[in-house]
TORTIMI-968783 format. One record per residue: z negated, y, x negated of N, C-alpha, C in turn; residue in one letter. Coordinates in steps of 0.001 Angstrom, whole numbers, plus 500000, padded with zeros to 6 digits. Atoms other than C-alpha are relative to their C-alpha. Layout:
N
ZYXZYXZYXa/...
***
This chain:
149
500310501196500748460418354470623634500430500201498560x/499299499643501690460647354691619842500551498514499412x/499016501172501103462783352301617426498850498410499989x/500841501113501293459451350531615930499405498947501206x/500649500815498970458781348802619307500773498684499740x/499119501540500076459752344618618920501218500067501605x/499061500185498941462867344226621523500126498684500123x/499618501479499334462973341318623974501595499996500403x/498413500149499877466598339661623926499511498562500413x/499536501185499067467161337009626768500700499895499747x/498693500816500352469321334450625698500892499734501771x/499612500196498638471298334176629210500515498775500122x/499532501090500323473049330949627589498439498894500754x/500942500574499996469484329701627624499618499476501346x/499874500051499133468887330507630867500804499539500746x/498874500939499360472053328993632498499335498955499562x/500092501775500566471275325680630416498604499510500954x/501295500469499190467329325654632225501013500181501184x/499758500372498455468928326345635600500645498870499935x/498828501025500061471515323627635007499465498905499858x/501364501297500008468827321338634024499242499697501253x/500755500291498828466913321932636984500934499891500949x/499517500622499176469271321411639278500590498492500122x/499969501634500487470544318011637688499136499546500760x/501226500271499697466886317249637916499809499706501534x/500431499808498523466807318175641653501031499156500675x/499118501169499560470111316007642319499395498619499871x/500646501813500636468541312773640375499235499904501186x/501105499923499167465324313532642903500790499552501502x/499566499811498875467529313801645770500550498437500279x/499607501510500138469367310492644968499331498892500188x/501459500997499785466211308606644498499681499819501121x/500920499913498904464855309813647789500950499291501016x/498648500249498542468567308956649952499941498387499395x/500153501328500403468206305424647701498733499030500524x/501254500924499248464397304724649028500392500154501467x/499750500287498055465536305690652622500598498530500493x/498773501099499835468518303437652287499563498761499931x/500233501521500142466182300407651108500636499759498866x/499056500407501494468644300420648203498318499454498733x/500986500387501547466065298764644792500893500970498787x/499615499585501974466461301182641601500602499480498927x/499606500596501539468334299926638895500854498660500486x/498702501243499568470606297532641172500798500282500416x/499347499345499754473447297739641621500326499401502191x/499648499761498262474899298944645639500635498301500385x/498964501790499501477611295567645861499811499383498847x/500090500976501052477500292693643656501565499318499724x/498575500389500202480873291605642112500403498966498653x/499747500967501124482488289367639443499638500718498671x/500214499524500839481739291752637066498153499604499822x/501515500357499895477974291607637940499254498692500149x/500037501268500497478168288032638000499963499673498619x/500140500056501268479309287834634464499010500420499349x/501055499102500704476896290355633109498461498780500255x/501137500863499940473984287913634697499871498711499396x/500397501740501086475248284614632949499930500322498561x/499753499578501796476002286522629738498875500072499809x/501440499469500347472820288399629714499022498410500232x/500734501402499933470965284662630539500068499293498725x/499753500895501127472812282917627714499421500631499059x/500162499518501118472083286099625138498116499900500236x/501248500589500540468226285366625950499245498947500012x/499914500963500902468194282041625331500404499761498554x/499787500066501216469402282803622548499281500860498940x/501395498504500996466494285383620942500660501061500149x/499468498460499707468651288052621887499356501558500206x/501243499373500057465410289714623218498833499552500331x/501304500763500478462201289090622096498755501231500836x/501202499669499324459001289123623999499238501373499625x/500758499237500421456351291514623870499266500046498440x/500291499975501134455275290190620729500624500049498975x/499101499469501193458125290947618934500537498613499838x/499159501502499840459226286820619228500745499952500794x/499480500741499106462284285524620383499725498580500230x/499853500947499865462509282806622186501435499093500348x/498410501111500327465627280169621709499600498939500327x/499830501169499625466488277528623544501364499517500380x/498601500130500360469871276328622944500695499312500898x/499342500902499171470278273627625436500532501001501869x/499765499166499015469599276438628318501149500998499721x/498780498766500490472053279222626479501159499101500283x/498482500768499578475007276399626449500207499903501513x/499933500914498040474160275131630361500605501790500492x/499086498179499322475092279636631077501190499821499307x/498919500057501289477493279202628018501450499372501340x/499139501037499492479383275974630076500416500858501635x/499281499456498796479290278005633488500757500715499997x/498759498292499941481169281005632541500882498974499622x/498433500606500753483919278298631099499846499119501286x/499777500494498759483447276399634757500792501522500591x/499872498801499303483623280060636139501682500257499366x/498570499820500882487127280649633579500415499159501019x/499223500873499506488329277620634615500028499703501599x/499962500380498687487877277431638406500689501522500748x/499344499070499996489178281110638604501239500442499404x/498683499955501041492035280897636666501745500281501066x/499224499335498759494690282844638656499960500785501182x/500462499779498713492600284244640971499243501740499393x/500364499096500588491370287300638117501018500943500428x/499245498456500457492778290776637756500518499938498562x/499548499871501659494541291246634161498646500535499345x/501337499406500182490691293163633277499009498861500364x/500949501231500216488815290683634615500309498598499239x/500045501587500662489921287515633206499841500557498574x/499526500105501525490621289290629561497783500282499907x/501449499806499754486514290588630645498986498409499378x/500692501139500185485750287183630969499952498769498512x/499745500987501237487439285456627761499081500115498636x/500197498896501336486049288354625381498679498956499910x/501654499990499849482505287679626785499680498465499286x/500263500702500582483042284192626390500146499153498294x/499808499735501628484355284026622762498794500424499457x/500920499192501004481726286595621781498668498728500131x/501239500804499634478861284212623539500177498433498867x/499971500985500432479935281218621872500466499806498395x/500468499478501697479970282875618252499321499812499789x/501011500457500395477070283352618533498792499332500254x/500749501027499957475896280311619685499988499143498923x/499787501115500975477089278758616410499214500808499502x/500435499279500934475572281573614476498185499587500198x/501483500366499490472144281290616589499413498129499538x/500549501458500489472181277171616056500012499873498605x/500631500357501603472293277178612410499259501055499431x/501531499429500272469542279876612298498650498974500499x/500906500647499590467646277338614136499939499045499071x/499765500744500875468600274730611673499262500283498713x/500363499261500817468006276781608882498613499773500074x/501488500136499880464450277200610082499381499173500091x/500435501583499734463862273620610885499998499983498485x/500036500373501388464644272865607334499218500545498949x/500925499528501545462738275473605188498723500293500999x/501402499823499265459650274865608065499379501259500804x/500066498916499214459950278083609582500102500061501708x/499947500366498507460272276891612981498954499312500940x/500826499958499337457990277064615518500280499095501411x/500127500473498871458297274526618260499061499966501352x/500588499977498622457145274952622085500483498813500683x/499292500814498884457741272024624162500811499066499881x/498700501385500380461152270091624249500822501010499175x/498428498943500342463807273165623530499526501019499632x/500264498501501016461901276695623073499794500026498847x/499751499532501223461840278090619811499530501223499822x/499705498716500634460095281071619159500107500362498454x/499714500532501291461794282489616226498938501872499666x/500571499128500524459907285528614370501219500638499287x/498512499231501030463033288164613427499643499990498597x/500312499699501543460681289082610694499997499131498772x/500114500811501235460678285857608746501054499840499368x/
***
């Protein structure tokens, strides 16, 4: 073989990283398949717990509150529904009160603090928009608001 021939150099790094990939790959697959046997649903979780409680009133209140917006790029806000999740997690505080873990209750205070920021922040965007006519009324309570305006 002479010099002027191009030389192939296998990265072996490379190689490890594809096998390593494909086997991942072939775990995820495997998981999936022992999850449809099981009846288990994708993307839920195995037990349901106080944690996964919270997460469902939070996540409720944050889209009532335009948190996330439809397909058309509109949220929709409705303030009276965000407080009624808002008021349960502070039933939920208050009817659990002693009955938390040191993690869960501080879980629960954060969430509700943070939620009820920005429920003030969210109602005088609504305000706001009422006043300089930017507000779009549906109904009694929805609101879709347009981020972009």
């Amino acid at each position: 073989m002479s010099d002027d021939q191009p030389k192939i150099i296998i990265d072996d790094d490379w190689k490890s990283s594809a096998q390593a990939e494909k086997a991942k790959l072939a775990e995820q697959e495997l998981q999936a398949a022992q999850q449809a046997a099981s009846g288990a649903t994708p993307g839920l979780p195995e037990q349901v717990g106080f944690k996964e409680l919270l997460s469902m009133l939070a996540t409720q209140a944050l889209m009532y509150m335009g948190a996330f917006p439809d397909e058309s790029g509109r949220a929709m806000v409705s303030l009276d529904v965000a407080k009624l999740n808002i008021d349960l997690l502070a039933v939920l505080e208050d009817k659990t009160k002693g009955n938390l873990d040191e993690d869960e209750a501080k879980m629960l205070g954060q969430t509700l603090t943070e939620l009820r920021f920005h429920f003030v922040e969210v109602s005088k965007a609504v305000a706001k928009a009422a006043e300089e006519g930017t507000l779009e009324q549906q109904g009694d309570q929805s609101f879709p608001l347009n981020p972009g305006s």
